[in-house]
N, C-alpha and C positions, 0 to 999 in steps of 0.2 A: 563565589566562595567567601566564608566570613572569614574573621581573623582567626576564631576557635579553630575553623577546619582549615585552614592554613597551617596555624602555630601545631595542630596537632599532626598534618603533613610531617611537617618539618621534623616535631621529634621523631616520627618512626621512620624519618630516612636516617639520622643523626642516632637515633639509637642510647642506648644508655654509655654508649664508650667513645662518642663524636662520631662524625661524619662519616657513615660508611662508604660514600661514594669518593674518598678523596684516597688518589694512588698513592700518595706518600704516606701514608698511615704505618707500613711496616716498613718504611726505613731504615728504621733503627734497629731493628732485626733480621733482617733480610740476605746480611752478607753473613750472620754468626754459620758456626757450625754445626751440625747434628747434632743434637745431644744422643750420646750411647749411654745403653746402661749396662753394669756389671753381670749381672743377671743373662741377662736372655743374649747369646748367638748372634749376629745378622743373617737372617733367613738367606737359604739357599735361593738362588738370582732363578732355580726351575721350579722348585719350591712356591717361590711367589709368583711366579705367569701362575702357577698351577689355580692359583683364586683367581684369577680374571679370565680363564679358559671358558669358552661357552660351554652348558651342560643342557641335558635334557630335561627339564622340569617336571615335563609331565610324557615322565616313558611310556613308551605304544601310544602316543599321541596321533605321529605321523603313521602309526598302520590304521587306526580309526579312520582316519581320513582320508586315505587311500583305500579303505574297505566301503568307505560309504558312497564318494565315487564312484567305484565299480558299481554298487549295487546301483544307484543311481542315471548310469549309464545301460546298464541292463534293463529299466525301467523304460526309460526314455527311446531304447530299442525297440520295445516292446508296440510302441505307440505309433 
């Protein structure tokens, strides 16, 4: 490794705001408070599981696949 690909190592672990690998970096922030704001509620405690709930992405997925199966297995009867 040269010095260039070293020195350039180093900045993209170090980054443009220091060291990212170093656990004290939010020290000094870590014990404040939440900031609220006047605005907006604190969301409903069902309300927010509600975003991290698994969903369907791709509805009638699992019947495709369970129809190809079938036909697949009827195929495979056949033989």
């Amino acid at each position: 490794m040269t010095g260039d690909e070293r020195k350039t190592g180093e900045m993209a672990r170090k980054g443009a705001f220091g060291d990212r690998t170093d656990p004290r970096r939010y020290d000094d922030i870590i014990d404040l408070p939440r900031p609220r704001t006047g605005r907006h509620r604190p969301m409903d405690p069902a309300a927010r599981a509600a975003q991290f709930a698994p969903f369907a992405a791709l509805t009638g997925y699992e019947d495709v696949i369970a129809e190809t199966a079938r036909k697949n297995e009827e195929e495979f009867e056949k033989k």
